[in-house]
C-alpha positions in Angstrom: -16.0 11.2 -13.9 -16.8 7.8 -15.8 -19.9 6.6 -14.2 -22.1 7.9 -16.7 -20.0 7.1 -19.7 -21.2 4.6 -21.8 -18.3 1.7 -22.2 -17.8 2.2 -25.5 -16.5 5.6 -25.1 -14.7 3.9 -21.6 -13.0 1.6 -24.0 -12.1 4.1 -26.3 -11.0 6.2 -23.9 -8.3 3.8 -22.8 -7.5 2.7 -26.2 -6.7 6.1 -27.0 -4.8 6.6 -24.0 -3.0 3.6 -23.5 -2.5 2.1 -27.2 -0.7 -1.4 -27.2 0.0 -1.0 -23.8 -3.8 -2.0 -22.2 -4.5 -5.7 -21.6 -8.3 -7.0 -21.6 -8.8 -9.9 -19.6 -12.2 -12.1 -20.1 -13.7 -15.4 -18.1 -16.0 -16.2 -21.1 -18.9 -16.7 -18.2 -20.7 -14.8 -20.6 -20.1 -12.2 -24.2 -21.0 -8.9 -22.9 -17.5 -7.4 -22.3 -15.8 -9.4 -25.3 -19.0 -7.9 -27.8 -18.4 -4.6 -26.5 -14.6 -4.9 -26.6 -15.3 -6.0 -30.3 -17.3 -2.8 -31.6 -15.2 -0.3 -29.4 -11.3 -1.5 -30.3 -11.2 -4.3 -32.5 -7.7 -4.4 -32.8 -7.4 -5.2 -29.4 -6.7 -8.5 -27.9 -8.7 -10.4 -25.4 -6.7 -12.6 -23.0 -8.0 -15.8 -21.6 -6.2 -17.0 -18.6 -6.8 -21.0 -19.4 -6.0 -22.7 -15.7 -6.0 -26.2 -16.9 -9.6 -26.4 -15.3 -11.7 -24.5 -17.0 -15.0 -26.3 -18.0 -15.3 -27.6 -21.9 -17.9 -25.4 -23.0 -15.9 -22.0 -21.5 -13.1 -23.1 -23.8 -15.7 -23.5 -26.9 -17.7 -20.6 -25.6 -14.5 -18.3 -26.0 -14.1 -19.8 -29.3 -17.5 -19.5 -30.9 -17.4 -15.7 -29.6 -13.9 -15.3 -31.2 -15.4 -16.8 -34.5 -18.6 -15.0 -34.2 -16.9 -11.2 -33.2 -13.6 -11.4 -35.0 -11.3 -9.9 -31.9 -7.9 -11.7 -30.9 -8.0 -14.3 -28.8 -4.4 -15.2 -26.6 -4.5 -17.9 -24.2 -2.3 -17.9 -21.3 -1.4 -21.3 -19.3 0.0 -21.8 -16.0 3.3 -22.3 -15.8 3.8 -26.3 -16.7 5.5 -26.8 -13.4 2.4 -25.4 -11.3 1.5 -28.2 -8.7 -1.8 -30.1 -9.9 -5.1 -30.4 -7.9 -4.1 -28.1 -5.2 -7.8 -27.1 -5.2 -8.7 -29.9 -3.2 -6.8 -28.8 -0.4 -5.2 -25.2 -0.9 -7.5 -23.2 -3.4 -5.8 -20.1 -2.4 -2.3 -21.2 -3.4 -4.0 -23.0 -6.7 -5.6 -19.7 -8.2 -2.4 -18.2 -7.0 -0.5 -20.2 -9.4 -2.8 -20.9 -12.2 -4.8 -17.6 -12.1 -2.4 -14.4 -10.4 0.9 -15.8 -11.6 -0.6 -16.0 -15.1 -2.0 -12.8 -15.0 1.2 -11.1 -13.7 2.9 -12.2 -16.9 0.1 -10.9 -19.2 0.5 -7.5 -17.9 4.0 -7.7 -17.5 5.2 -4.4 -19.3 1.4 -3.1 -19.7 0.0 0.1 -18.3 -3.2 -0.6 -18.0 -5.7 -3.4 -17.8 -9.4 -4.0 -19.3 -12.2 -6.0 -16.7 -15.6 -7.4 -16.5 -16.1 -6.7 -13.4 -19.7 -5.4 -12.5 -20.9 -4.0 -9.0 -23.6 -6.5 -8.9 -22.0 -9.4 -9.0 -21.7 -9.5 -5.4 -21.3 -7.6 -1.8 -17.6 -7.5 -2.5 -17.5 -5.7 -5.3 -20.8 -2.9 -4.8 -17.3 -0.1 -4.5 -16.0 -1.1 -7.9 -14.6 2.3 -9.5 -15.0 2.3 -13.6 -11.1 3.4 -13.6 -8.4 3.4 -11.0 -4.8 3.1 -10.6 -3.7 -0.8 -8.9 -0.9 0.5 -7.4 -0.3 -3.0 -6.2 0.1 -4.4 -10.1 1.0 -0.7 -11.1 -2.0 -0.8 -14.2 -4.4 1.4 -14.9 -7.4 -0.9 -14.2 -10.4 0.0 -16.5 -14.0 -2.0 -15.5 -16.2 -0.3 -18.3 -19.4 -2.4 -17.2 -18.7 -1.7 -13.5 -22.3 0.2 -13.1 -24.4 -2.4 -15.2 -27.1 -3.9 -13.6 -28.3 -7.9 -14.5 -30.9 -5.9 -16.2 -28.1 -4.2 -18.3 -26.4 -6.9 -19.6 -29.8 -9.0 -20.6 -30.9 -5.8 -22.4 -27.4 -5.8 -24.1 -27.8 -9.1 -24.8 -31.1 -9.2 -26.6 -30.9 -6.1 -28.3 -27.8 -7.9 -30.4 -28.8 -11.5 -29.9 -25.6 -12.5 -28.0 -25.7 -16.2 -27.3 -25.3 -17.6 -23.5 -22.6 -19.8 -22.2 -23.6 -23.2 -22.0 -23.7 -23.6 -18.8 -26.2 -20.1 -17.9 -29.3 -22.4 -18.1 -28.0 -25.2 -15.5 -27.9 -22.3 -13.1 -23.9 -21.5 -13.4 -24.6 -17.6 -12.9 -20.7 -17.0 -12.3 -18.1 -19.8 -14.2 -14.8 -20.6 -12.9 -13.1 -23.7 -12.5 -14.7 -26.6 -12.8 -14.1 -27.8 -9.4 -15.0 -24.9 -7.7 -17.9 -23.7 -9.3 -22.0 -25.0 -8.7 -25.1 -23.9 -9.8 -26.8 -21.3 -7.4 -29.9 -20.8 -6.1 -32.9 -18.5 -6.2 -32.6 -15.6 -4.8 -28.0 -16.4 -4.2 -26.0 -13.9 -5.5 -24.2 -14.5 -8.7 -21.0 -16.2 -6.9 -22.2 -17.8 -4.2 -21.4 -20.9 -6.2 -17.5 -20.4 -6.2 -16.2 -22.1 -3.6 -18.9 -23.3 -2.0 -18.7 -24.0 1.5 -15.5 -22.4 2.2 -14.9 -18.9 3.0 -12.7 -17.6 0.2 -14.9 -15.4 -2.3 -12.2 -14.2 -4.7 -9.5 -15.8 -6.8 -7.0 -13.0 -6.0 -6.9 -11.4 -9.6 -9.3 -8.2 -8.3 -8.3 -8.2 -4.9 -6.8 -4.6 -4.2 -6.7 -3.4 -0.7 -7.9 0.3 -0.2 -4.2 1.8 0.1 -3.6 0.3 -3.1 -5.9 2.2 -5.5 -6.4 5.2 -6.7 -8.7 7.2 -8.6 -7.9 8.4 -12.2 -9.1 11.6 -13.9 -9.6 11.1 -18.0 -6.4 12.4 -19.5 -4.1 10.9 -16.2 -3.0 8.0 -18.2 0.5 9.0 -19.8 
């Protein structure tokens, strides 16, 4: 139903049908969802889940594109108790408390919930609908750029001049936390620098097992 919708009309699709109840989240790893979010709802505002280690330039990357596009920018922290440095030896329970538990309060009362997530960014992901219904956070989740290609998002990119994180010409092709995140190699997909040498591939924020979603038709929103 949405695959051949361009995101703006996605976006405004959702604005339209959720109103003050949709939530767009954004890493910052680079400006394609925030510049479209920008032209298709202004109004809206773009959360930044801020884990305590994100890498210097993300933080002034998020800024500049703030500046630069005019949208809302809210920052959400863990919560000030969360145990420090678990990365080093429980990165699952780490991105559960400064990354899920986070997110859970952003969309606490929401309906629905705004992505980046793209199809090519990995094996994981090539299922990634444009809309369905996380029954397991009970959103609507909406991934507008879900079918864009690499060769998308650099055409987007030049044809409005969007600037690149920092980071995009040390080879960083997917930006987390600092401590889990390294440069990849040719011919790696994007995240095979998060969490090198382990096995975990997700941070848990857009990990939803099969019984958990559902498709959504345009006009199953309310």
């Amino acid at each position: 139903m949405f695959d051949d919708a361009h995101p703006h009309d996605v976006l405004r699709w959702a604005a339209g049908t959720f109103g003050d109840d949709l939530v767009v989240t954004a890493s910052f790893g680079d400006a394609t969802l925030v510049h479209l979010v920008s032209q298709a709802i202004p109004h809206a505002d773009v959360v930044l889940l801020d884990t305590g280690y994100l890498f210097a330039e993300t933080e002034w990357f998020a800024d500049q594109l703030r500046d630069r596009f005019g949208f809302r920018l809210r920052t959400v922290h863990p919560d000030p108790d969360a145990e420090r440095d678990l990365w080093q030896t429980d990165p699952d329970s780490c991105c559960r408390m400064r990354k899920v538990e986070p997110l859970e309060r952003a969309l606490a009362g929401k309906r629905a919930w705004v992505t980046g997530l793209r199809r090519s960014d990995s094996a994981q992901r090539v299922s990634t609908p444009i809309v369905h219904r996380d029954l397991l956070r009970n959103v609507t989740k909406i991934n507008p750029i879900a079918t864009w290609t690499d060769a998308d998002v650099a055409a987007h990119r030049d044809a409005y001049s969007l600037p690149e994180h920092p980071l995009a010409d040390r080879g960083y092709a997917s930006i987390g936390c600092w401590p889990c995140t390294w440069p990849v190699g040719d011919g790696e997909d994007e995240r095979a620098g998060r969490w090198r040498h382990r096995s975990k591939t997700e941070c848990g924020l857009h990990v939803s097992p099969v019984d958990h979603v559902q498709p959504v038709r345009i006009g199953a929103g309310r």
